[in-house]
N, C-alpha and C positions, 0 to 999 in steps of 0.2 A: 071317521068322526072328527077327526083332530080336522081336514079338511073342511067340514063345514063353522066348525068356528070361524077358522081364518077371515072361511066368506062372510060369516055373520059379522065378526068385529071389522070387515074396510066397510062392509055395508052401512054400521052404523057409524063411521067416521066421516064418509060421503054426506049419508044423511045430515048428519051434524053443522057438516061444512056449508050444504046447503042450506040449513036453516037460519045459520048467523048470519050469511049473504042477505037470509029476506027481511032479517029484523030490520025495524025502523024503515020500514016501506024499502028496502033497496038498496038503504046508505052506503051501504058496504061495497056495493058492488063498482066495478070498473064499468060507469057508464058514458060514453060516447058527449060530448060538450057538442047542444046544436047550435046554438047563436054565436055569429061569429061578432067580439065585442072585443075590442081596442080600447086604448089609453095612448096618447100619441104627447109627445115634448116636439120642443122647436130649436133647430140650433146647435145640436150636435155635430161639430164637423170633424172632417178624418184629420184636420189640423188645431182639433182643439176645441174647448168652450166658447160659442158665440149666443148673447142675449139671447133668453128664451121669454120675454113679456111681451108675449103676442096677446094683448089686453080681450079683444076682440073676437068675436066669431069667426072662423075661417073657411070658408066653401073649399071642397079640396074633390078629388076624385080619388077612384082605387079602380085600377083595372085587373080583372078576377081571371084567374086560370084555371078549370079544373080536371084534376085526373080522369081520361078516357075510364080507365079499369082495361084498355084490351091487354096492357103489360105495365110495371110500376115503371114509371118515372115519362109515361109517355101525358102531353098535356092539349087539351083540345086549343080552340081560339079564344081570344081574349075578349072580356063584356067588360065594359066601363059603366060605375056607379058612381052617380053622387054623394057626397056625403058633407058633414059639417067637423071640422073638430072645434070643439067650444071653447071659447075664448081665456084664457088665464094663464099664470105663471106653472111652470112644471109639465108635470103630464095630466093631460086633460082629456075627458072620453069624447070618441068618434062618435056620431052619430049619422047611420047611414040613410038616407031618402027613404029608397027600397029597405028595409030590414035584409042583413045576409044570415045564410045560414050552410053547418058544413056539412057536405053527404052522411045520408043515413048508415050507407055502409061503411064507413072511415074513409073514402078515398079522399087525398090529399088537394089543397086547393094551393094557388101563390094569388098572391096579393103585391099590390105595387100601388102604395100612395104617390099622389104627386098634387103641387100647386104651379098655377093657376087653375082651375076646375074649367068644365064647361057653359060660356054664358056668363061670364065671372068678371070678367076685362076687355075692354071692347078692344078690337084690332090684335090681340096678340091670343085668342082663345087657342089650345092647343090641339092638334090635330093627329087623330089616333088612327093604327093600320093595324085594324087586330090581326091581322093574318101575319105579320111582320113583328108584331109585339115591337114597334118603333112609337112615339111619340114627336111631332112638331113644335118646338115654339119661334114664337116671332119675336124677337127682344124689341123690348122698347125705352130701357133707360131708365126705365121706373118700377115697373113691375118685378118683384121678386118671385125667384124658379127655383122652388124645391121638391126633394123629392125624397121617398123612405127607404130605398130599393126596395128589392125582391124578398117578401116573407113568405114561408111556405110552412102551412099546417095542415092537422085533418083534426076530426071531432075527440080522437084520441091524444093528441098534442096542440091545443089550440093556439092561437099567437093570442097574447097579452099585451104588448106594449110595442110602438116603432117611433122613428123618429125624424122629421124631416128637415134634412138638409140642403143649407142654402147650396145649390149651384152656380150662381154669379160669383162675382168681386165686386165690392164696392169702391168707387173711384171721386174722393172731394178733392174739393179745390180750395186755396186760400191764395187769393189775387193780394199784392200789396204796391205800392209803391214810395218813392222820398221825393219825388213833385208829381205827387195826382194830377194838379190842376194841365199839365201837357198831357196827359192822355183823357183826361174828361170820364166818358160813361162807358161802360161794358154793356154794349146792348145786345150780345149773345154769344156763346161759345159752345163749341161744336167738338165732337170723337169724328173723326175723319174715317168713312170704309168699315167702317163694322159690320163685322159678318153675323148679318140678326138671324138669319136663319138656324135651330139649332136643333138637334136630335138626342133622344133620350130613348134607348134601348131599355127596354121593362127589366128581361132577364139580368140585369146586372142586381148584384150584393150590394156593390157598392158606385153608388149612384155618380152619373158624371155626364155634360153636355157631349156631343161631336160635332164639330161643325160642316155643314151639308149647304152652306151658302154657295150660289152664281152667282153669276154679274146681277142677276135680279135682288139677289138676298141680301145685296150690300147697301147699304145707306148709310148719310152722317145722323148721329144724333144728338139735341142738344142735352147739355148740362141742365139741370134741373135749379131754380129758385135763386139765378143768379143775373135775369135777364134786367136790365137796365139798372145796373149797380154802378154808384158812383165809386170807384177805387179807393180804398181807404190809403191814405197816407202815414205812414210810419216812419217818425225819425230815430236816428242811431239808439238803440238802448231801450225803445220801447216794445211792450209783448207785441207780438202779430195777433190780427183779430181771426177769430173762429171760421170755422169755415164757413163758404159763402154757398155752395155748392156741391151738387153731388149727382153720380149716376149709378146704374148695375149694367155692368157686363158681360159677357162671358170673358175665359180666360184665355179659347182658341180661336182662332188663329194666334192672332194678334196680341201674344202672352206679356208683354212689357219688358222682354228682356233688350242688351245691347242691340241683336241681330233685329227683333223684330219690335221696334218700340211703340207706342200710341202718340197718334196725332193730333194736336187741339187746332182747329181756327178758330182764332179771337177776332171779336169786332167791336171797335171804339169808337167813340166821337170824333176824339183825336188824333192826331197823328202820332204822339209821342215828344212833341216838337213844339207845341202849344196851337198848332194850325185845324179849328175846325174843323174837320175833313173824316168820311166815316174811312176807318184803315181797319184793311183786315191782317191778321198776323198769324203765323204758323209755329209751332212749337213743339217739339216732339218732346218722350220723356221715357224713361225704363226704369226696372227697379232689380237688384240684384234677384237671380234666381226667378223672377217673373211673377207676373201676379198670380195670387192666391184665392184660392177660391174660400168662399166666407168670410173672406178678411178685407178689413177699410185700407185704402192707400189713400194717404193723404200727402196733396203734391202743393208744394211754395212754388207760387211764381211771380217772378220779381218784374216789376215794370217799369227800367231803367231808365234814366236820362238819356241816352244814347239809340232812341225808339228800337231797343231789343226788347223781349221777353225770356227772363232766363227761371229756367229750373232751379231752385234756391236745396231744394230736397224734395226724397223721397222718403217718406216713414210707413212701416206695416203695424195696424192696430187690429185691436178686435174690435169685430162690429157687436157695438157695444147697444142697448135696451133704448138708453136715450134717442140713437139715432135713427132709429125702426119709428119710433114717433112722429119720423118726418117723411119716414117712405111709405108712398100705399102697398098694402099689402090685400 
């Protein structure tokens, strides 16, 4: 007798259990999240806060992994989706082409934003090897390369929020001299050997180029917004003017330190001399510790009376909201 109560009283506790579960259509229950739905920010970098007023709409991609099920942690090949995240300050929602969504059964998906998208930039679009989960870009000096790393959820743990991190350095110039009129015009300046070729591994957490450049991958490229600049003149005691110039590049090889510096050719009207004549010049430069990735260098170079080009300094700044204004993104 006493035995059947027992059963009676878990019976009606089951029951019970189950009925608070159904109230409110379900609410209660642990159900499964099918749409996969982001919130993305801009500018988070592993060295710090960099401007997040990406004003703009941004085409972005996400290359999708998803769990086989034949054992946990094993992952099929990689599909790349478009997607948009919309344009504003902070975190702003992804919008995918395709709509995603996570397995019915919970299996686990990763996700890996990155920019440029496909179709997005002409000459440097990125070039995906889903069987490799590697990624190509082709640097081009203007174009910014970021990426979220590696997010991994299922419908029981959705991902909410990632963040995309610039991959480049940014690299301005501020040309000056104390007799302009002997060196005349800056009719273009030039990164000597840059290895544009670069590679972005999906699985990584924490996102970063590797450089994958030959002798084909290398090229000069020029400075951006600085091409036929009369050289501003600066005498003793007065501010130097704003920078005239800028580029993005990667950090590897060619990191900026003593051993391995960066190369400018410059080309003038002048000789330095007062002599009509286009002159090109070379100029190398480094920064302690090397350059930085997310971060602006900004380099003086001095345009002496004695037809040198000298390094005046090297400063590390944040790439600040203002200057994103002036880069396509």
């Amino acid at each position: 007798m006493k035995m059947d109560k027992l059963i009676f009283i878990v019976f009606m506790i089951v029951l019970w259990d189950l009925t608070a579960c159904s109230d409110d259509g379900g609410s209660n229950r642990l159900l499964p999240e099918r749409t996969v739905s982001l919130q993305s920010a801009i500018g988070q970098s592993t060295r710090g806060v960099i401007g997040s007023d990406y004003e703009q709409d941004l085409a972005v991609c996400f290359a999708r992994q998803d769990e086989t099920g034949e054992s946990p942690g094993q992952y099929g090949t990689w599909s790349v989706h478009r997607a948009t995240r919309i344009g504003g300050k902070g975190s702003r929602p992804i919008v995918f082409v395709q709509p995603q969504s996570y397995p019915e059964d919970g299996r686990r998906i990763r996700l890996h934003g990155y920019y440029p998208g496909k179709g997005e930039q002409q000459g440097v679009d990125p070039v995906v090897d889903s069987g490799t989960g590697k990624v190509t870009f082709t640097v081009d000096g203007t174009t910014d390369i970021m990426s979220t790393g590696i997010l991994t959820a299922s419908g029981y743990a959705p991902a909410q929020t990632c963040t995309f991190r610039h991959l480049l350095t940014q690299i301005r110039l501020v040309c000056y001299s104390d007799r302009a009129d002997e060196w005349g015009t800056i009719t273009k300046v030039e990164v000597v050997d840059v290895h544009a070729r670069q590679e972005l591994d999906l699985i990584q957490e924490t996102p970063r180029l590797n450089d994958i450049s030959s002798d084909d991958g290398r090229k000069n490229i020029p400075v951006q917004d600085i091409t036929n600049l009369p050289i501003p003149e600066v005498t003793v005691g007065e501010d130097l003017p704003e920078p005239q110039g800028y580029l993005l590049l990667p950090v590897s090889p060619v990191n900026g330190t003593a051993e391995h510096p960066l190369y400018l050719r410059i080309t003038t009207t002048k000789d330095g001399k007062g002599t009509e004549h286009e002159t090109v010049s070379e100029v190398s430069f480094s920064v302690e510790g090397g350059f930085r990735t997310g971060k602006s260098h900004v380099v003086t170079l001095f345009f002496t009376a004695k037809s040198r080009i000298e390094t005046t300094s090297v400063s590390v700044e944040a790439w600040t909201d203002h200057e994103q204004d002036i880069i396509p993104i």
